[in-house]
Backbone as a chain_set.jsonl record, in Angstrom:
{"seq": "XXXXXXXXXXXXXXXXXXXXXXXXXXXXXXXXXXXXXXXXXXXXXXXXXXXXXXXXXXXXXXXXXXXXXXXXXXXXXXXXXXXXXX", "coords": {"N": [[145.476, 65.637, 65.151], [142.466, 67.161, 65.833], [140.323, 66.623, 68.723], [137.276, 66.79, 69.227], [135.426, 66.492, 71.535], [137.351, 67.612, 73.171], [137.037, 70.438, 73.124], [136.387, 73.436, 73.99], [133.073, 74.548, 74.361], [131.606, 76.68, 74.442], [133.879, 78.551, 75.151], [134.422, 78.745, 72.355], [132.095, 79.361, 71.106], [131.919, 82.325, 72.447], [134.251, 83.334, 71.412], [133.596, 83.5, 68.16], [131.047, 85.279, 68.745], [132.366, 87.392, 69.611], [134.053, 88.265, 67.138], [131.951, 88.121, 65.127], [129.606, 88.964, 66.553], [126.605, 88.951, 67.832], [125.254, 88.093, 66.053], [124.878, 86.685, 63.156], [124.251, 88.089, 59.878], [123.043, 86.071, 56.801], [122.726, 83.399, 54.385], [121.433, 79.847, 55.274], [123.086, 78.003, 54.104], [125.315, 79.2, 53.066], [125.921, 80.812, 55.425], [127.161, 78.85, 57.205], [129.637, 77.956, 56.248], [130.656, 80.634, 56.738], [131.321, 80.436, 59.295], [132.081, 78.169, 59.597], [135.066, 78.379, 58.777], [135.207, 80.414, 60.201], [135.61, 78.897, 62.894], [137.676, 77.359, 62.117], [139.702, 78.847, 61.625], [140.085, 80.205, 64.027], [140.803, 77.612, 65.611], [143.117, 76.66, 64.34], [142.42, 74.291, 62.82], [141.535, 71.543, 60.973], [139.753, 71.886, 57.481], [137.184, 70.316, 57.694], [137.414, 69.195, 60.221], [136.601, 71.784, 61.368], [133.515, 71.972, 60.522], [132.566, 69.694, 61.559], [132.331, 70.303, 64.17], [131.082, 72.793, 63.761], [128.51, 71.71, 63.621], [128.228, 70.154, 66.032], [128.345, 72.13, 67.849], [125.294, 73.425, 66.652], [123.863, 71.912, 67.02], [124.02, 71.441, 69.818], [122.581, 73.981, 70.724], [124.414, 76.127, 70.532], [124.549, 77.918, 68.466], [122.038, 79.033, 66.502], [119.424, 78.506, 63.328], [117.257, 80.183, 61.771], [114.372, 77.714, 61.513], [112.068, 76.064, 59.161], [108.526, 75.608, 59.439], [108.312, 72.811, 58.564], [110.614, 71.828, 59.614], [112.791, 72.213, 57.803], [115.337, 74.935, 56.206], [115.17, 77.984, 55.557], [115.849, 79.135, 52.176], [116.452, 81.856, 51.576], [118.154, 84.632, 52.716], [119.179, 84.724, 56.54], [119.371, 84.955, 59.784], [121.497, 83.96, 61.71], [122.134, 83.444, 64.889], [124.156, 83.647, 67.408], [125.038, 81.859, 70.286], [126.355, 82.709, 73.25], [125.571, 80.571, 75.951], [125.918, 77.795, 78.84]], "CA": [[144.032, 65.645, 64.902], [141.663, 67.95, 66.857], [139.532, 66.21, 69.37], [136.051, 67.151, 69.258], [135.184, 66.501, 72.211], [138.048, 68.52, 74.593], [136.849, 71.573, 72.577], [135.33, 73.833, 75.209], [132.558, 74.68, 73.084], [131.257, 78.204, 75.044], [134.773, 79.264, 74.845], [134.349, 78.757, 70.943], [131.078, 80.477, 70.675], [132.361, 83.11, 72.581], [135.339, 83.797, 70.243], [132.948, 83.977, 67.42], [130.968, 86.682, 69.37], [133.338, 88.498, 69.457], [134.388, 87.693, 65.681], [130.903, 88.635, 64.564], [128.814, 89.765, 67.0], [125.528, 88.337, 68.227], [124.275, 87.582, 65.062], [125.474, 86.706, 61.651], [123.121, 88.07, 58.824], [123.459, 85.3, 56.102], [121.747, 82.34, 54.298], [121.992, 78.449, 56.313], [124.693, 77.157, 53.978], [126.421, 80.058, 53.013], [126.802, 81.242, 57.037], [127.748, 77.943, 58.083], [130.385, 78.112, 55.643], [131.353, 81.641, 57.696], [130.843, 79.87, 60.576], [132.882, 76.651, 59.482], [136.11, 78.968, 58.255], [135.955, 81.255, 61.731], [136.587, 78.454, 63.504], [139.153, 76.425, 61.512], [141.245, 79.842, 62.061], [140.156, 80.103, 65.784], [141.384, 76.738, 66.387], [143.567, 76.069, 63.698], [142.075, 72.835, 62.833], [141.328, 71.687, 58.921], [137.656, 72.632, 57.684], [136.444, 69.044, 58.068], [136.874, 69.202, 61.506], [135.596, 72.433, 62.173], [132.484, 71.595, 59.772], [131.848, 68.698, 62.656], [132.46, 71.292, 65.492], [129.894, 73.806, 63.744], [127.36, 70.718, 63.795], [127.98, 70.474, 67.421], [127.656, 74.112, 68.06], [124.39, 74.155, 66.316], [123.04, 70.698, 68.126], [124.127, 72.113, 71.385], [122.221, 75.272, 70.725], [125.244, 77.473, 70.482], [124.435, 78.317, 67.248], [120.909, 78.825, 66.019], [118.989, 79.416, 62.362], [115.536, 79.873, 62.291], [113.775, 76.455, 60.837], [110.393, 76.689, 58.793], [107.562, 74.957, 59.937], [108.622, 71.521, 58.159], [112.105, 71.736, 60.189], [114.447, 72.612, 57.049], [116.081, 75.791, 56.283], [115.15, 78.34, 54.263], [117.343, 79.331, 51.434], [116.765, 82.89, 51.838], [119.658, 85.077, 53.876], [118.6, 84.956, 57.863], [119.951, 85.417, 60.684], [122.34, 82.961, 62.475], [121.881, 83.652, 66.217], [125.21, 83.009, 68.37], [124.747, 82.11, 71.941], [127.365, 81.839, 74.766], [125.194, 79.754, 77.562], [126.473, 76.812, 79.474]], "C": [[143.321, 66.201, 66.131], [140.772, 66.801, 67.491], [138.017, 66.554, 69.845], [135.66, 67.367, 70.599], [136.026, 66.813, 73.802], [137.527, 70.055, 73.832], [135.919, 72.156, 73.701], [134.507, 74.886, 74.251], [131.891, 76.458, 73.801], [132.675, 78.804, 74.88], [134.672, 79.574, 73.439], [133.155, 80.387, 70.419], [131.568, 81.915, 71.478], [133.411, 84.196, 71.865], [134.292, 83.926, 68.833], [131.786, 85.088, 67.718], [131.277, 87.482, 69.275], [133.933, 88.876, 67.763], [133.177, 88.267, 64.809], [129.814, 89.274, 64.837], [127.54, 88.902, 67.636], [125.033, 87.44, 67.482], [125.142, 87.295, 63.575], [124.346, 86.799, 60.587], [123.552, 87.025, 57.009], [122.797, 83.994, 55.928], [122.459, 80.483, 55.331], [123.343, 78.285, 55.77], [125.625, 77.927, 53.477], [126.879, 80.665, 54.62], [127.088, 80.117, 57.739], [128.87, 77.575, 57.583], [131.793, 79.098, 56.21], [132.049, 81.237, 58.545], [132.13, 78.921, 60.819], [134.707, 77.171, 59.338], [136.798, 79.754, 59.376], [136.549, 79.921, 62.579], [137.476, 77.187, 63.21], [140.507, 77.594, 61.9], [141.458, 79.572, 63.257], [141.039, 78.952, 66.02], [142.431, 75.864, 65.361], [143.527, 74.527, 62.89], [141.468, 73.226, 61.536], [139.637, 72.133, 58.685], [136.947, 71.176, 57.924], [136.024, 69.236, 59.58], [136.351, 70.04, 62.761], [134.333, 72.739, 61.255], [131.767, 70.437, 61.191], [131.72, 70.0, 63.967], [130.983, 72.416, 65.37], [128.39, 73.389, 64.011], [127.275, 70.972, 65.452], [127.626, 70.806, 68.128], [126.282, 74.371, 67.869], [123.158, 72.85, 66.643], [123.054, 70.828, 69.808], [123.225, 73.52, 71.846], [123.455, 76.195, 71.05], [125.302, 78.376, 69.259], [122.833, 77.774, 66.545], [120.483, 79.399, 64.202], [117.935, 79.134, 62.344], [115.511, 78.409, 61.407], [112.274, 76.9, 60.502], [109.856, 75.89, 59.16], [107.895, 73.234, 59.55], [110.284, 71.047, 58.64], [113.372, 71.979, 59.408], [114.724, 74.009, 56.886], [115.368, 76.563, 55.232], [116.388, 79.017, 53.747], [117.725, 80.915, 50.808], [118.075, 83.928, 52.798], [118.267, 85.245, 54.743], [119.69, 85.039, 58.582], [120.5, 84.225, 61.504], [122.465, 83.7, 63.64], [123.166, 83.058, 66.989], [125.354, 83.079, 69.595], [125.595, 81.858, 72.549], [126.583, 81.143, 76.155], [125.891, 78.503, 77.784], [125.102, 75.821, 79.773]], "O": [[143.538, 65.782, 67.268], [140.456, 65.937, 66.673], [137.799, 66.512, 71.056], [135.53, 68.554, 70.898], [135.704, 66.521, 74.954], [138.017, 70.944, 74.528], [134.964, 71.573, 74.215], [135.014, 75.782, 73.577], [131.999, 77.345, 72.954], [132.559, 79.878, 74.289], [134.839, 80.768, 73.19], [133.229, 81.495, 69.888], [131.49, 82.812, 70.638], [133.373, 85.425, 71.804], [134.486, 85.089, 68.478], [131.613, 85.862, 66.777], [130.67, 88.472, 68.869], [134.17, 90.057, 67.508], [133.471, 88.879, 63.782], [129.113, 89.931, 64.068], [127.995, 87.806, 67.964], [124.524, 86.365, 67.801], [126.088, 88.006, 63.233], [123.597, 85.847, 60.367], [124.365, 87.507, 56.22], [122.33, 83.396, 56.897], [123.563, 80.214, 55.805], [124.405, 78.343, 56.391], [126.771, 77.488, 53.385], [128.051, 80.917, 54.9], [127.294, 80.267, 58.943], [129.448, 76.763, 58.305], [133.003, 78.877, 56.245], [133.238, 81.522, 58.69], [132.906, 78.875, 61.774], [135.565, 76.396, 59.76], [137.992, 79.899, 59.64], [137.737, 79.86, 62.897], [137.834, 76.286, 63.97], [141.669, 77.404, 62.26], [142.43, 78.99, 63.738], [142.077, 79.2, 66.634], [142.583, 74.65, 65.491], [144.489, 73.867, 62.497], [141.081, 74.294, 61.061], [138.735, 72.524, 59.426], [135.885, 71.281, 58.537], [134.905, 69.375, 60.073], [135.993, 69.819, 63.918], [134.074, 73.942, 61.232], [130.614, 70.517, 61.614], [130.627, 70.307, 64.445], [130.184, 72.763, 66.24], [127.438, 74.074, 64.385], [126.503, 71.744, 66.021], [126.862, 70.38, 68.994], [125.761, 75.257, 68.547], [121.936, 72.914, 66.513], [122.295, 70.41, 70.682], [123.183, 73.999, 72.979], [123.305, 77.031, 71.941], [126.003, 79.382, 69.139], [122.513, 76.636, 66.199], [121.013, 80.413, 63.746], [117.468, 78.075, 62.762], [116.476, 78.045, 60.734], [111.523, 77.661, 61.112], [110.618, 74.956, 59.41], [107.64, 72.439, 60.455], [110.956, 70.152, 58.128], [114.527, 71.999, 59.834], [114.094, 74.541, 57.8], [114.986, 76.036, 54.187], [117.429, 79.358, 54.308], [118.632, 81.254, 50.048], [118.8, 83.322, 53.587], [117.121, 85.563, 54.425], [120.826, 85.176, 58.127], [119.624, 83.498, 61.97], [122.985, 84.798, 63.443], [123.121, 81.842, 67.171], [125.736, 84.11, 70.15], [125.876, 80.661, 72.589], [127.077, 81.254, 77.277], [126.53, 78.096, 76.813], [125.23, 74.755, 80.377]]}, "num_chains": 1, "name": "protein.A"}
């Protein structure tokens, strides 16, 4: 069982960087889906626990999607923003 928390999570976003690029054009729950699948490969780990990892990622700000004024998602395709900072 993967450990959430030895995951060096800039190494991660980095590998998806590279994997997709800056940006991923795509709606919230269909690109977190992307999102959730790159890194179950990356790190071989089941989709559950890189479904928690993408949470992580996107509570850490390593992974942004815009939010509308009332803080939820819209369900249009946007743009998933992937950041490598520390």
């Amino acid at each position: 069982m993967l450990a959430i928390e030895d995951v060096d999570l800039l190494s991660l976003a980095q590998a998806l960087r590279e994997r997709f690029g800056n940006t991923l054009d795509d709606g919230y729950l269909s690109g977190r889906t992307v999102l959730r699948d790159a890194v179950a490969t990356q790190l071989g780990c089941s989709s559950l626990e890189a479904e928690d990892l993408v949470d992580t990622m996107e509570s850490c700000g390593y992974l942004i999607f815009p939010q509308m004024s009332d803080a939820t998602h819209s369900r249009r395709a946007g743009q998933w923003s992937i950041l490598d900072h520390d």
